[in-house]
DRENMI-259755 format. One line per field, with one value per residue (C-alpha): x, y, z; residue in three letters; residue number from 1. Coordinates in pm, 1 decimal. Each point is the difference from the previous one (the first is absolute). Last residue first. Layout:
c1 <- (X,...)
c2 <- (Y,...)
c3 <- (Z,...)
resn <- (ala,...)
resi <- (NUM,...)
***
This chain:
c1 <- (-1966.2,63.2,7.2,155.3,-23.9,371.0,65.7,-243.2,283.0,223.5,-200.3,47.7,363.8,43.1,-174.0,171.3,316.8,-137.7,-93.0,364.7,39.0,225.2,305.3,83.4,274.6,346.6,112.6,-143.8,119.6,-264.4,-325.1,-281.6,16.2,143.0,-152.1,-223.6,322.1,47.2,211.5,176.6,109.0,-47.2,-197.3,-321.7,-55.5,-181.1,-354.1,-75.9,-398.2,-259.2,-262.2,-362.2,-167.5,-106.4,317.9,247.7,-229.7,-5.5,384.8,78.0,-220.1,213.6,294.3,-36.6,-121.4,312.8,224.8,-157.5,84.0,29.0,283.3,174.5,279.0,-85.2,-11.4,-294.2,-80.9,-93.9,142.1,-99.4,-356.3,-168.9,-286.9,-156.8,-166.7,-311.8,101.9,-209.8,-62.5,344.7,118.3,-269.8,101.2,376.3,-123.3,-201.1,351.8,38.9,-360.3,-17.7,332.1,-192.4,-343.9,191.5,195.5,233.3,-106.7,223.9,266.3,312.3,-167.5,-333.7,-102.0,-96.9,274.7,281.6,302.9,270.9,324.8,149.9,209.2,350.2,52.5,-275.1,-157.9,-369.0,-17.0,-365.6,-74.8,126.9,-31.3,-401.1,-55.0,252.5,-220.4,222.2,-219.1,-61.7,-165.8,-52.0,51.8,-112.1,-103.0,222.6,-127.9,141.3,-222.7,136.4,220.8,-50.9,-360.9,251.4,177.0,-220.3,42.1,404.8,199.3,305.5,-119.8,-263.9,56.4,-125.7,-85.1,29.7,-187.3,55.8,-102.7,52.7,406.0,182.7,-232.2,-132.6,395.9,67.9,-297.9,11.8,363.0,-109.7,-279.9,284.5,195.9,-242.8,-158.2,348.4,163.8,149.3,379.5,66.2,133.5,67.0,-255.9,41.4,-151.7,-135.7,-107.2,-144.2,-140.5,51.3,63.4,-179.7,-219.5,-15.0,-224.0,-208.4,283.5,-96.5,-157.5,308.5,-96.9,282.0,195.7,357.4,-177.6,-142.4,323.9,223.9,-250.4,24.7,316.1,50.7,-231.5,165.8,345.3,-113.8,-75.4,346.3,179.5,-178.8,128.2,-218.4,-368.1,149.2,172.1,-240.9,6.9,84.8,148.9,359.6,-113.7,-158.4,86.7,135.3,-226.1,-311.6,-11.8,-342.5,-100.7,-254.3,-72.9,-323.5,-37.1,-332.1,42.7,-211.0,244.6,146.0,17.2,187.1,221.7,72.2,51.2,284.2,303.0,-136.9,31.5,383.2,28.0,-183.8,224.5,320.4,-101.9,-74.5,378.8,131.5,-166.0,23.4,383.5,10.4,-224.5,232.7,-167.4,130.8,-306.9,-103.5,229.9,-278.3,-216.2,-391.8,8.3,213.2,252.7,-81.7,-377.9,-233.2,-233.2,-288.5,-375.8,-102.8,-373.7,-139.7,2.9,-142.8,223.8,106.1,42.2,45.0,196.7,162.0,77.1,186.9,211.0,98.7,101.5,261.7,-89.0,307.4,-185.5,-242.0,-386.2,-270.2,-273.8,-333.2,-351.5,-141.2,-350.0,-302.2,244.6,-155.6,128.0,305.8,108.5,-250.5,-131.7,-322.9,-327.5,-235.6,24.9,347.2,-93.0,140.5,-32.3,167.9,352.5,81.9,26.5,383.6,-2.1,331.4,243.3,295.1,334.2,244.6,273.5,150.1,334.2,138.2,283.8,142.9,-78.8,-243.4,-277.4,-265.0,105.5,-215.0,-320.7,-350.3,-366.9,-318.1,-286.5,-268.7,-355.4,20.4,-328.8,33.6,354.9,246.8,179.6,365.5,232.9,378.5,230.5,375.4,215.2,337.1,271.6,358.4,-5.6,257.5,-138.4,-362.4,-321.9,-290.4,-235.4,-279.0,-270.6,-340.1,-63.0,-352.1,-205.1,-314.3,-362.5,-152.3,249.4,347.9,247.4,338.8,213.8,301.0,331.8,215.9,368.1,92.0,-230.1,-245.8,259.7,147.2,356.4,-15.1,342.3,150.2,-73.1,357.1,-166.4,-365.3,-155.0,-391.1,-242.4,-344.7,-309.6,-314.0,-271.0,-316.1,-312.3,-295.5,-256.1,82.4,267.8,-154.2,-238.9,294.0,210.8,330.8,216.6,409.2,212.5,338.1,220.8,344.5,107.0,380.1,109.2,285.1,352.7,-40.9,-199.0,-338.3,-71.3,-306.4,49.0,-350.8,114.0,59.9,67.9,319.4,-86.1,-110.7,33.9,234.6,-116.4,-272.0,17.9,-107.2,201.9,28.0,-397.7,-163.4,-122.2,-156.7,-381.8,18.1,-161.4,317.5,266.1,-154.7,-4.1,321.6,-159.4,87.9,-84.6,-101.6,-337.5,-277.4,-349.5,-334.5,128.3,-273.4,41.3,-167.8,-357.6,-29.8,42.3,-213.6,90.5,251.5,156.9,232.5,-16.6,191.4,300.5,120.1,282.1,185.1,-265.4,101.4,135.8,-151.5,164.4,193.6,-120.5,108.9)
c2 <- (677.1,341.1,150.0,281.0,-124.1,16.8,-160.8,-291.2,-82.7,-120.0,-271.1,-123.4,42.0,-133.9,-397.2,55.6,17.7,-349.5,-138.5,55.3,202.2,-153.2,23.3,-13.1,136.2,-190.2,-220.2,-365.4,-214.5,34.7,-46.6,158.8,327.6,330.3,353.7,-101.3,80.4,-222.6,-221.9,294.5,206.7,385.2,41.9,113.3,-169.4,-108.3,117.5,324.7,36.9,238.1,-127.2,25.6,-303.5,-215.2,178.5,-193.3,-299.1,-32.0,131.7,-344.9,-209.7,80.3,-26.0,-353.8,-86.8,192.6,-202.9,-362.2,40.6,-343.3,-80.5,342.3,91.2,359.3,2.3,153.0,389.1,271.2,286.3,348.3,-119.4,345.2,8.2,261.3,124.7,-41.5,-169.5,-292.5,-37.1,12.1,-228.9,-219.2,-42.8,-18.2,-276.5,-143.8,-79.7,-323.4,-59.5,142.4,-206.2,-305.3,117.6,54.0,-350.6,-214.4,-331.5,-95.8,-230.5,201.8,98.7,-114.7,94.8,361.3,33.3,-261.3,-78.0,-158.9,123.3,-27.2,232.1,82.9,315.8,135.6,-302.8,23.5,332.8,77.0,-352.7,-86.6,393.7,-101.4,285.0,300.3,295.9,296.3,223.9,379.5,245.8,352.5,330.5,328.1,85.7,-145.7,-176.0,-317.5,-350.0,-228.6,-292.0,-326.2,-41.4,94.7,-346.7,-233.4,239.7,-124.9,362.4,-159.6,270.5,229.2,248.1,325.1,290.0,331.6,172.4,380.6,355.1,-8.6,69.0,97.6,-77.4,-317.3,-117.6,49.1,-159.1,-334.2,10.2,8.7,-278.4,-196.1,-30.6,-51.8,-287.7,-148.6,-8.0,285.8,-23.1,65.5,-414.8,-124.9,-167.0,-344.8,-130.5,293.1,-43.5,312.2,-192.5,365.7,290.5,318.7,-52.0,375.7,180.8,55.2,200.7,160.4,266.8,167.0,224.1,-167.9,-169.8,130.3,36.4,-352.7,-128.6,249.3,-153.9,-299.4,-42.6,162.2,-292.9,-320.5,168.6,0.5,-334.9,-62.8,173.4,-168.1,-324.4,-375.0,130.7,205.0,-340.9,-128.5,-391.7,-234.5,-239.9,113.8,342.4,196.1,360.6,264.2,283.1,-119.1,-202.3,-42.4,401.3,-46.1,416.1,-66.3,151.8,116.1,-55.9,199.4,-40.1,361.4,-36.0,-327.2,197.9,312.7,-255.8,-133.7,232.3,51.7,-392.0,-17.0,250.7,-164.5,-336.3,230.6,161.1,-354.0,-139.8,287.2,-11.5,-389.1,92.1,219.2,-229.5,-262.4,-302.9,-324.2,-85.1,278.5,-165.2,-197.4,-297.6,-66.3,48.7,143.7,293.5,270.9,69.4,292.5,-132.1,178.7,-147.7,81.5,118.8,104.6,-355.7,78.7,-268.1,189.7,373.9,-94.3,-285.2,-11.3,397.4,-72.1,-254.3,235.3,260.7,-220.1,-253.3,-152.6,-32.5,-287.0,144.1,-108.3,-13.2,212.7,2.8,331.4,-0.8,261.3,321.4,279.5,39.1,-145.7,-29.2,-276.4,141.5,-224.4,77.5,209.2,30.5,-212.6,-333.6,-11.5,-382.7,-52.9,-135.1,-336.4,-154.2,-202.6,-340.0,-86.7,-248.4,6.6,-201.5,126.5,-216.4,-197.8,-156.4,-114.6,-220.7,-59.6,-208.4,70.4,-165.6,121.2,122.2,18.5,203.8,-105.3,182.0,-190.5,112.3,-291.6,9.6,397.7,110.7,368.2,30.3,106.4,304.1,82.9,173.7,-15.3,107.3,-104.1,28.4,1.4,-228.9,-46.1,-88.4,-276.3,-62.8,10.9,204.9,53.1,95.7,-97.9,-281.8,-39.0,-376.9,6.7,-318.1,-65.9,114.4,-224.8,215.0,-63.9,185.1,-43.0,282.0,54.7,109.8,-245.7,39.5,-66.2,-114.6,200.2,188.6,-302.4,-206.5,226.6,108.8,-175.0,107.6,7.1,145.4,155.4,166.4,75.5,222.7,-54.5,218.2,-87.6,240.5,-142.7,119.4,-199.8,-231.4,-294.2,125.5,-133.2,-284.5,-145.7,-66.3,-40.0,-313.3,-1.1,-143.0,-32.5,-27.7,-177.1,-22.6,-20.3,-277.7,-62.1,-68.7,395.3,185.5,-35.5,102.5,171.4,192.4,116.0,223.3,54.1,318.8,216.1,318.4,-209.3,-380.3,-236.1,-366.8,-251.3,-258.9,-106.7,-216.3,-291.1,-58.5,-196.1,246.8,265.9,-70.4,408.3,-90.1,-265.2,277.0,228.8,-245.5,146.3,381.0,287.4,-24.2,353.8,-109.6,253.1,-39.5,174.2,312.6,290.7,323.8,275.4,108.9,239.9,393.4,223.0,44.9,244.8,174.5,-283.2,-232.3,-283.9,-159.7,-392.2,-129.5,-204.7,-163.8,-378.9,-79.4,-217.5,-180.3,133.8,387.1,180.0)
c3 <- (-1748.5,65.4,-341.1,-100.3,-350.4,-22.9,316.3,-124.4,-270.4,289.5,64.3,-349.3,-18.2,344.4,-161.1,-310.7,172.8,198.7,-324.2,-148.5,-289.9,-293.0,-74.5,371.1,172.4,39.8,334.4,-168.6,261.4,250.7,-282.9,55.8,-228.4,105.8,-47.1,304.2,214.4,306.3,-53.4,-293.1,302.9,6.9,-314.3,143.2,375.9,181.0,-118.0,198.4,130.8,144.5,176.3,-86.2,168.3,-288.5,-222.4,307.4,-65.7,-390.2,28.2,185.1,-216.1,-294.9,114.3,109.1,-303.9,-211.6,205.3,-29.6,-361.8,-35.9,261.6,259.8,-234.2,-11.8,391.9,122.6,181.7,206.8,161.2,64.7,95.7,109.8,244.0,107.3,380.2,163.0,280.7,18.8,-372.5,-118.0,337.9,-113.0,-370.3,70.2,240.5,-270.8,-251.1,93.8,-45.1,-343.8,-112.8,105.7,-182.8,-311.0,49.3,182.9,158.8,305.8,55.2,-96.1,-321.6,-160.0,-286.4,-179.8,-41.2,-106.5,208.2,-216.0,201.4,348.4,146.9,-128.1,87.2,-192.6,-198.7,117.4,145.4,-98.2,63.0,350.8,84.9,22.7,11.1,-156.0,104.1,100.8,252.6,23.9,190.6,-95.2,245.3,-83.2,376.6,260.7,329.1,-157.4,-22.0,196.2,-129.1,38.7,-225.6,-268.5,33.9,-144.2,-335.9,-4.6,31.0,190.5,255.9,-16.3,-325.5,10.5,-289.5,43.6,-247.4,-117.6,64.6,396.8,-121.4,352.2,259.8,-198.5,-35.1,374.0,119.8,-209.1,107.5,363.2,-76.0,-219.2,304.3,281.5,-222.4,-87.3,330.0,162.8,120.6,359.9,51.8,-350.9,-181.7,-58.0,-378.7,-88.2,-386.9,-247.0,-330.2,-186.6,221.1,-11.9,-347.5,-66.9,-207.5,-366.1,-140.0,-310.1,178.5,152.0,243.5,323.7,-194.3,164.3,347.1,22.3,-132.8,265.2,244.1,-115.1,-3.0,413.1,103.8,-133.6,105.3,333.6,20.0,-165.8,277.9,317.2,-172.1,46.2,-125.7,-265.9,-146.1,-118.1,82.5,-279.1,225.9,-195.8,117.3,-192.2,-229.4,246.8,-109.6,-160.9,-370.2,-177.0,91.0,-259.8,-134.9,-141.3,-364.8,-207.4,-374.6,-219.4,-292.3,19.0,361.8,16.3,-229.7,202.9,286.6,-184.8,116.7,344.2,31.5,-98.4,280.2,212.7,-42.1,-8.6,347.5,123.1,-114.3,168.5,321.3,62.8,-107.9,345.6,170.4,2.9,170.3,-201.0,-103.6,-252.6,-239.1,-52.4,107.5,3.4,-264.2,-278.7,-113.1,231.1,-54.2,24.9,-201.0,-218.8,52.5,-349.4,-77.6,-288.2,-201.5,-402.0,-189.0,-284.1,181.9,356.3,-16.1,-283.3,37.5,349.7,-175.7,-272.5,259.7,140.7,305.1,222.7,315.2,-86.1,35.7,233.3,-221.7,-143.6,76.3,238.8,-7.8,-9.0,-62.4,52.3,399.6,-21.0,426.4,53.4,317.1,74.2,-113.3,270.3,366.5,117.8,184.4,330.8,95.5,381.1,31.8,37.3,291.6,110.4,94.8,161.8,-28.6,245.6,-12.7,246.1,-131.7,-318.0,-37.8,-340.2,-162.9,-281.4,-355.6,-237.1,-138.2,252.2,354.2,308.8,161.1,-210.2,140.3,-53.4,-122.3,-136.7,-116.4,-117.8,-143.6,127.9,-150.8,230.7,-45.9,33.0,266.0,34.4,262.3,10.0,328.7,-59.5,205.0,-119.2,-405.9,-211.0,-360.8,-117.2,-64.1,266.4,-303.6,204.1,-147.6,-111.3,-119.9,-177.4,-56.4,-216.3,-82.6,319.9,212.1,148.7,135.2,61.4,173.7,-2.2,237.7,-259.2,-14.4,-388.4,-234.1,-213.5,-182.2,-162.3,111.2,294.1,114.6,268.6,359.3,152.5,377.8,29.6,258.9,14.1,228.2,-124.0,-17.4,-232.6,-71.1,-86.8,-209.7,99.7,-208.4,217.7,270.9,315.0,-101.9,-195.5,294.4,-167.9,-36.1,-6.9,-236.6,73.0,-295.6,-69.7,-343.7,-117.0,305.3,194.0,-258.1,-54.3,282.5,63.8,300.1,130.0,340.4,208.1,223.3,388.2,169.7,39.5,-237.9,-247.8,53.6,136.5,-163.5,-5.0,-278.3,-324.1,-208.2,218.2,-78.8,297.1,220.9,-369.6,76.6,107.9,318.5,95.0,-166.9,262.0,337.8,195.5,64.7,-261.0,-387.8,-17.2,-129.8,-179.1,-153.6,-40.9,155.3,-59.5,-155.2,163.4,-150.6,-300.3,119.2,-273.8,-359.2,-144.3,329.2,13.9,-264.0,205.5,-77.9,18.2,-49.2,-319.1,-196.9,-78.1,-356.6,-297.8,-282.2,-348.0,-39.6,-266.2)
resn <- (unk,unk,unk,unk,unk,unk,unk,unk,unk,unk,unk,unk,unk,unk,unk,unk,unk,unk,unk,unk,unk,unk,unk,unk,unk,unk,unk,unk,unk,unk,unk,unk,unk,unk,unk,unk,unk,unk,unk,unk,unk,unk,unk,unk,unk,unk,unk,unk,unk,unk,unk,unk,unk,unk,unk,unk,unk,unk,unk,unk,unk,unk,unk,unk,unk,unk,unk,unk,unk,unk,unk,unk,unk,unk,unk,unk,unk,unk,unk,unk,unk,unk,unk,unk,unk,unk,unk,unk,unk,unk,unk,unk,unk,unk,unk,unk,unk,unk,unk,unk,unk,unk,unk,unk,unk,unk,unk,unk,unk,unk,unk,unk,unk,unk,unk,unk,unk,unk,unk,unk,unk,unk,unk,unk,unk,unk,unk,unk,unk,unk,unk,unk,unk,unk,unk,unk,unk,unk,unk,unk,unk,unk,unk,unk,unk,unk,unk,unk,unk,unk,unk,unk,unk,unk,unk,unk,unk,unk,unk,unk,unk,unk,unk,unk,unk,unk,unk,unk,unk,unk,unk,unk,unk,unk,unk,unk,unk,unk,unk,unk,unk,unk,unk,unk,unk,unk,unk,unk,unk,unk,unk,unk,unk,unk,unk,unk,unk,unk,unk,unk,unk,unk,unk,unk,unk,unk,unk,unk,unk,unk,unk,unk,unk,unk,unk,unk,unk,unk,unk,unk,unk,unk,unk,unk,unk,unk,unk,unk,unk,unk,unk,unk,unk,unk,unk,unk,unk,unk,unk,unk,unk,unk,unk,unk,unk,unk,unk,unk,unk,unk,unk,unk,unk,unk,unk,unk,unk,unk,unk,unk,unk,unk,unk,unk,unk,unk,unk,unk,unk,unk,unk,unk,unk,unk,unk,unk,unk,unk,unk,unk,unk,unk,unk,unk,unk,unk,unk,unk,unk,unk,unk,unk,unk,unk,unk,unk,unk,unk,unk,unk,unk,unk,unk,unk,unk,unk,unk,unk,unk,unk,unk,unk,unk,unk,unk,unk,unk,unk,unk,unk,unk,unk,unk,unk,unk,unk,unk,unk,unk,unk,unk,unk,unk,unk,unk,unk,unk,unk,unk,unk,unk,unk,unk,unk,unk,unk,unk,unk,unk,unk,unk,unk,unk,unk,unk,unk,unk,unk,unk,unk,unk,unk,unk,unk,unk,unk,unk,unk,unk,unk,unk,unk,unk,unk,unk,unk,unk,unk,unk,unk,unk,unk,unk,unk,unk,unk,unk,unk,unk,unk,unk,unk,unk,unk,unk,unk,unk,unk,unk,unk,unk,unk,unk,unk,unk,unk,unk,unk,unk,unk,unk,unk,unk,unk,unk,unk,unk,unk,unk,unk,unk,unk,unk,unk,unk,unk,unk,unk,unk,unk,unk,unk,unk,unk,unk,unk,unk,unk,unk,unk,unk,unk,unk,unk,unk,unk,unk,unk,unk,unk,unk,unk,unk,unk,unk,unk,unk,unk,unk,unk,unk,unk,unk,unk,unk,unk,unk,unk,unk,unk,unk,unk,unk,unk,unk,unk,unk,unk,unk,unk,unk,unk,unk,unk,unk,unk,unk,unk,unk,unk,unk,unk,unk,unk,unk,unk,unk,unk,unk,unk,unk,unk,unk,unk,unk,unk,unk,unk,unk,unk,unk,unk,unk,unk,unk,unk,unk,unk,unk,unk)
resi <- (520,519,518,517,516,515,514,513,512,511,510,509,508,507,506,505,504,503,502,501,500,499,498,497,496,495,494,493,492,491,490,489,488,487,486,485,484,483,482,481,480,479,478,477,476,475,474,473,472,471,470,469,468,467,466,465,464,463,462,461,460,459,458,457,456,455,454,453,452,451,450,449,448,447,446,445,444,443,442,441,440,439,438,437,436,435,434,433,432,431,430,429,428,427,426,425,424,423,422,421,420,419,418,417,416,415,414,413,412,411,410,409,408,407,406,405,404,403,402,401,400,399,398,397,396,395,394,393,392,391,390,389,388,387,386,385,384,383,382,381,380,379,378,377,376,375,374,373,372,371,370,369,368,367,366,365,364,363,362,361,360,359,358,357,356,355,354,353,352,351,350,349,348,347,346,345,344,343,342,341,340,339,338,337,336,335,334,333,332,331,330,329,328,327,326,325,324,323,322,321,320,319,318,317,316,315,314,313,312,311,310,309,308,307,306,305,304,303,302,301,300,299,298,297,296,295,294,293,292,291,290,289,288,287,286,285,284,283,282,281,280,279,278,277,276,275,274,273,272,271,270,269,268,267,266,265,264,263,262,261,260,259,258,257,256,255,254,253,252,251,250,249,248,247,246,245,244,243,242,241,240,239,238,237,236,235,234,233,232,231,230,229,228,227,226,225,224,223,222,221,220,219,218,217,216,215,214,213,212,211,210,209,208,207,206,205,204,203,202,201,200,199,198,197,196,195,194,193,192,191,190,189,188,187,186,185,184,183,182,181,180,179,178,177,176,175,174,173,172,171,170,169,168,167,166,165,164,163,162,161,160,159,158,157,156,155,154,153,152,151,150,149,148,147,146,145,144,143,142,141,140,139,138,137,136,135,134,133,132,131,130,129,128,127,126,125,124,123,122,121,120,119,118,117,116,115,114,113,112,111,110,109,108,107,106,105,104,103,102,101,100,99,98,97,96,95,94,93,92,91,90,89,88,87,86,85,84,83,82,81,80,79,78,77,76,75,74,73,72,71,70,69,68,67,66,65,64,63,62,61,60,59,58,57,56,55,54,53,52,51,50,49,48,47,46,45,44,43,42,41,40,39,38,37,36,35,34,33,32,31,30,29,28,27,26,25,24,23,22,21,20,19,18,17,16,15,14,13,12,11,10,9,8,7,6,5,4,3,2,1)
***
């Protein structure tokens, strides 16, 4: 799931795909050298905010806010709107850190950000820099601005925690996107006579009974299977050995060759979810194939011993490569996330053309597919989670706020079918522009979310993925009752319903257009 928004780690071209797009262009950059710096930055008469040694012998920008000093010290800094209106930017920084105290939520910590803010609302963008004691790495990070933007400015400093922080070399760049290329005909959907694929993300500890709710009584032929170690975003995947990585994924596939001759039975097509990648995430939730040479290498050799051990079998729909896929810093030699997943996109169509690939851009928000270029692959499928407004679909999970009703207003701004249609338009253009399809592996409400808010909000989301033909997975099918429809409203009552609940009523209903072969 996705909790708050991420920056776009480096940019790649489409080589040989579309023609040359122009050169990026710097819209913004300071390494904080000459004697008048803090003076431009409006930061002279704060004591926290100095001018210190920087990388590789230059000056920085230091924020301290060490324990007994301070717990928030920021430094905003404005952006020319007439420069990066509309654009996509990548943003360079090198940064330091020393004692950084753990965020108290994942939001806070050191903040490399960005706030917009547009007559819909605000967005806060930031790098997963992480915390603790780190020498000098340089962090890159792109994101798109929204065309209506009134405000951009770009936050250095420490939220809520305590530490300290030196930044240098920061550059923001605009960066083109790449030309339209529009496939001839419909777009590869990888299940040709099927019109729709409606099902869920599944939990991982299914029995053949499970599968035959599903698909038999409730009609879903789809799951999106995952390949996950014991939770998210952390596992035992963390601590870096690849040798029990191995086994544990070898007993996960195995454990899935056992009940694909059931999904089959029940007209089930499967997509393989890798959900947790070799070397789990950092603490900063960073993946941790784009920190160790050996666990990006890892990520490619699985799937191609996955592509090659599924390769001709129909009830497998695809692959999902990497599921909410996060940089954070990416080590130097290493490729970031669009070289990556285009070279495993490669691989895995050399090996098996016969089946789906389906990519993820990073954190997997829809605002965030306009960030990644489309892949000179054939066979490939994009895919976003849609959890907006996170304020109400997350309401309760770790301890946020609660009693947020849709449609209403939330966080300041007025939520409803046309809201959730806008935040889901740049799916919608990047579909149109590209030609390609769109799958929604993820999407969801808290069960507890007031008067049946959740089975609303549900509803108007599958109205607009069905109004543009995407495929979709509910999250999730009895994996965890806050999000299972098999569970009433109430947070304290942790048994199934007697009854059915409006928002299983709701799938059931949808589902029973799969049997009709019906598209919408």
């Amino acid at each position: 799931m996705r909790f708050f928004a991420a920056f776009f780690l480096c940019f790649f071209g489409l080589a040989g795909a579309v023609p040359a797009v122009a050169a990026e262009a710097v819209a913004y950059g300071n390494d904080f050298e000459g004697g008048a710096v803090l003076a431009e930055l409006g930061a002279a008469q704060n004591p926290n905010v100095r001018i210190s040694p920087g990388y590789q012998g230059s000056q920085s920008l230091e924020i301290d806010a060490r324990k007994g000093v301070a717990n928030t010290v920021t430094v905003p800094i404005p952006l020319a709107l007439e420069k990066i209106r509309g654009e996509r930017l990548k943003c360079e920084a090198f940064i330091k850190a020393d004692g950084v105290s753990a965020p108290p939520k994942p939001w806070n910590g050191i903040k490399c950000m960005l706030h917009i803010v547009t007559p819909d609302g605000q967005e806060w963008p930031q790098l997963k820099v992480g915390s603790g004691s780190f020498d000098w790495q340089k962090f890159q990070a792109r994101v798109a601005i929204p065309a209506n933007a009134t405000k951009v400015e770009l936050v250095l400093g420490l939220e809520q925690v305590n530490g300290r922080v030196w930044f240098d070399d920061v550059k923001i760049s605009t960066v083109p996107r790449p030309a339209a290329t529009p496939a001839a005909g419909p777009a590869y959907t990888g299940h040709d006579g099927i019109p729709r694929l409606r099902g869920a993300m599944i939990g991982t500890g299914l029995k053949e009974a499970d599968f035959i709710t599903l698909g038999r009584d409730w009609g879903a032929n789809h799951v999106r299977w995952q390949l996950l170690w014991n939770g998210f975003p952390h596992s035992p995947a963390d601590n870096g050995d690849l040798a029990a990585y191995d086994a544990w994924l070898e007993g996960e596939l195995k454990r899935l060759d056992g009940l694909l001759p059931v999904c089959e039975k029940l007209g089930i097509k499967v997509l393989i979810d890798l959900h947790t990648p070799p070397g789990g995430r950092t603490e900063s939730l960073q993946c941790r194939i784009f920190a160790d040479r050996n666990c990006q290498e890892k990520f490619l050799e699985l799937w191609n011993k996955i592509a090659q051990r599924y390769k001709g079998n129909r009830t497998v729909w695809g692959y999902d490569l990497l599921n909410e896929p996060a940089e954070g810093a990416l080590a130097e030699g290493l490729m970031n996330w669009q070289e990556l997943v285009t070279e495993a996109a490669k691989n895995v169509s050399k090996i098996d053309p016969g089946h789906a690939i389906i990519v993820e851009p990073i954190g997997g928000d829809p605002n965030e597919l306009e960030n990644l270029d489309p892949l000179p692959v054939p066979d490939v499928v994009y895919s976003v989670h849609m959890y907006l407004p996170h304020a109400f679909t997350h309401q309760g999970v770790y301890g946020t706020p609660t009693g947020r009703v849709y449609p209403g207003k939330i966080d300041g701004r007025e939520w409803n079918k046309e809201t959730l249609r806008k935040a889901l338009q740049p799916v919608r253009e990047f579909q149109k522009k590209y030609g390609v399809h769109i799958y929604i592996g993820e999407f969801s409400a808290i069960r507890w979310a007031p008067d049946d808010s959740a089975c609303r909000y549900l509803s108007d989301c599958i109205d607009i993925f069905e109004e543009n033909g995407w495929d979709w997975a509910y999250h999730a099918y009895r994996e965890w009752s806050g999000w299972s429809v098999e569970y009433g409203p109430d947070p304290k009552d942790n048994a199934p319903s007697k009854t059915r609940t409006s928002r299983e009523q709701l799938l059931r209903a949808w589902f029973a257009k799969n049997r009709t072969g019906t598209g919408g």
